[in-house]
N, C-alpha and C positions, 0 to 999 in steps of 0.2 A: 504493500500500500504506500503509496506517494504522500504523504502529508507536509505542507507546509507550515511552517514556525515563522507565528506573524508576528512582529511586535509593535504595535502604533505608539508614536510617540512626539506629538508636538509642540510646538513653540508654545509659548501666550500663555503657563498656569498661573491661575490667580491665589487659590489656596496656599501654595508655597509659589513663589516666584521661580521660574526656572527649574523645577524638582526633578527634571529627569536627568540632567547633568549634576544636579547639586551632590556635592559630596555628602554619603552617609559613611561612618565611621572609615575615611579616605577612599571611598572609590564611589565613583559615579554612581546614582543611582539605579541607570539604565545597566551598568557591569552585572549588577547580581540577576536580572533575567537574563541578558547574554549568556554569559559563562553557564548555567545550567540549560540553556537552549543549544547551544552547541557542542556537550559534552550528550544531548538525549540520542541515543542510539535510532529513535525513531525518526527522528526528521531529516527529510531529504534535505530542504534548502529551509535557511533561517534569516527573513528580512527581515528590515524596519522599513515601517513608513513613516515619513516624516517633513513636515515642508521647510524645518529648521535647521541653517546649514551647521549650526554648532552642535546641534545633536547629531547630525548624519554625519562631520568628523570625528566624532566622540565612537560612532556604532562601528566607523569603518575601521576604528585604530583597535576595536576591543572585535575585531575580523566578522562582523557581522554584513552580511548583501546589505546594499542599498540601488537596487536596480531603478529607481525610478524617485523623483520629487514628488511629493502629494502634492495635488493643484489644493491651490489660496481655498477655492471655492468649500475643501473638505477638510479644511482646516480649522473650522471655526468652532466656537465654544460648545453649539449644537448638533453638533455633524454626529449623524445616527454612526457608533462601530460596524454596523455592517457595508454602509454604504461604503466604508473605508476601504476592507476588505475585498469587497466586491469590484472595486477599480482595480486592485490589487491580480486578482484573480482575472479578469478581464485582459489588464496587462500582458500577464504571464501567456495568456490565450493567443492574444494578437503573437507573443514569441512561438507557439504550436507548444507550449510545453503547459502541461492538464496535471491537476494532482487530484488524487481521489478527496480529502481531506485538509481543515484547516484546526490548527492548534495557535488560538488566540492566548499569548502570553503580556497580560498588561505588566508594564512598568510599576505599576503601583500598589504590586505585589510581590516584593523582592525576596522572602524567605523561603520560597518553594527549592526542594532538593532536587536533583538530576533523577534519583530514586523514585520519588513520588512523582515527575511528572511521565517516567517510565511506565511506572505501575496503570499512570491513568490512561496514556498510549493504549497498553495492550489489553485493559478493560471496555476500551472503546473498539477497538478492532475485535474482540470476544465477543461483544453482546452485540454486534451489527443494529444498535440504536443511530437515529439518524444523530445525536448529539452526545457526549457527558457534560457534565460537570459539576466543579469540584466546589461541594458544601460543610457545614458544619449546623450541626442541631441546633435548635431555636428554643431558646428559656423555656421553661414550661409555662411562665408566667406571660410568656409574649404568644404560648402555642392558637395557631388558627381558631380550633374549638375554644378558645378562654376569650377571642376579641371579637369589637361589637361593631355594625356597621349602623349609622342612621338611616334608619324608615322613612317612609315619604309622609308618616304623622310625627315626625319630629324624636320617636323613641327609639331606643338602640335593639338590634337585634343579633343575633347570634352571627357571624362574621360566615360560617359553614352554610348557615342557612337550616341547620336544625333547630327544632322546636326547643329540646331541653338541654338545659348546659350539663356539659360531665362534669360532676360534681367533685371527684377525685384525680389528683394530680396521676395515680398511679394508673389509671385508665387512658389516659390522652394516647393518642397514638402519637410517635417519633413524628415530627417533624424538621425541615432543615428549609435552609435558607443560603443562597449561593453566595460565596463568598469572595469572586472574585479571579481566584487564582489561577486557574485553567478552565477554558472553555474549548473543544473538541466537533467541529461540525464538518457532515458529509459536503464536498461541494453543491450538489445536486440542490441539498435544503440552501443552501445560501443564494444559489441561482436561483432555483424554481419556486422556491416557496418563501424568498424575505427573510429569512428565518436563523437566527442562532441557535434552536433548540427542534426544529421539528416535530414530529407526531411523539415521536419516543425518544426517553430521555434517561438517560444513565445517569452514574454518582461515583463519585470517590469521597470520603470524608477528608475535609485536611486536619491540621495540626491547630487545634484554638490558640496554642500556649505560641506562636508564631505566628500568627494573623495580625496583619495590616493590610488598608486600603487607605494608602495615603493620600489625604485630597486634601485634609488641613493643616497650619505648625504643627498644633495636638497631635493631629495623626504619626508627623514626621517624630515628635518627642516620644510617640510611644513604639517607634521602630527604634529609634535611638538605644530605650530602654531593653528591648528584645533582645539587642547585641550586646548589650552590660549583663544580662542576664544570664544569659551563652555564653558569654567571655566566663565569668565565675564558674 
């Protein structure tokens, strides 16, 4: 299976200024999805896209493809990820070269292992789901069955849509909530169907004790602390 290692990564953040080059504990912060994107045994080629030239120097010195500038147009604060992708993929098409699969590695999930993004690889090629991805369980206190959605008479109603709420914690069935860190989809679903997930959808759990999705300082001070924690 041909799978692509995609990393989007551009100019303009507002939550940290510049966070995909910013140094976390001395190395860029685009280096810790690199290095494990191109140590994963599963991926044929590993770009970035990026319409910012100090990022795409940064991706080509740390040996990552950068075959191509992202147009202005899908570079903006609102630019849906797939539509990114999907130029991506188009690209590669116009060169005659097709890959069965894309493996979306954001930048703003720096502590994934070579390990676990293997494991999720060969979990997505095992269960021929058109998508995985990679989660971690939901409080029990935030669980779907415990939250309420407003009625159209003003009262809250069960968020499921069932009548009576489960009364006990030990009843709730597992729940999860995707976290960010690998996303895994057939090209087909990305072409034909708009879709990062498709009809059917796989899972890998990641590591809570190692989860970040930096988009704030906070966010950035609490990866800071991930690597003081590790370091010990």
């Amino acid at each position: 299976m041909r799978i692509l290692g995609f990393i989007p990564a551009r100019g303009g953040s507002k939550g940290v200024p510049g966070k995909n080059i910013k140094l976390l504990n001395g190395k860029p912060l685009l280096q810790y999805t690199a290095e494990i994107a191109l140590e994963s045994q599963y991926l044929t080629d590993v770009i970035l896209s990026s319409e910012d030239t100090q990022i795409i120097s940064v991706a080509k010195s740390l040996g990552i493809q950068v075959p191509f500038i992202r147009p202005l147009a899908l570079s903006e604060d609102k630019t849906p990820t797939i539509d990114v992708i999907i130029h991506a993929l188009r690209w590669f098409e116009n060169q005659n070269i097709i890959f069965d699969a894309v493996c979306l590695l954001q930048v703003t999930s720096p502590f994934r292992t070579v390990k676990f993004l293997d494991r999720a690889i060969e979990k997505f090629i095992i269960s021929g789901c058109d998508s995985l991805v990679s989660v971690q369980k939901v409080p029990h206190e935030y669980n779907p069955h415990w939250t309420f959605e407003v009625n159209l008479e003003g009262n809250l109603k069960i968020a499921t849509g069932e009548d009576q709420i489960i009364s006990r914690r030990q009843e709730l069935p597992i729940a999860y909530h995707r976290d960010g860190n690998i996303y895994i989809i057939k090209t087909e679903v990305l072409l034909q169907q708009h879709s990062l997930f498709g009809k059917s959808i796989s899972f890998i759990e990641s590591s809570p004790e190692l989860y970040v999705n930096i988009d704030t300082i906070a966010d950035w001070e609490k990866a800071e602390q991930i690597i003081k924690n590790n370091q010990k």
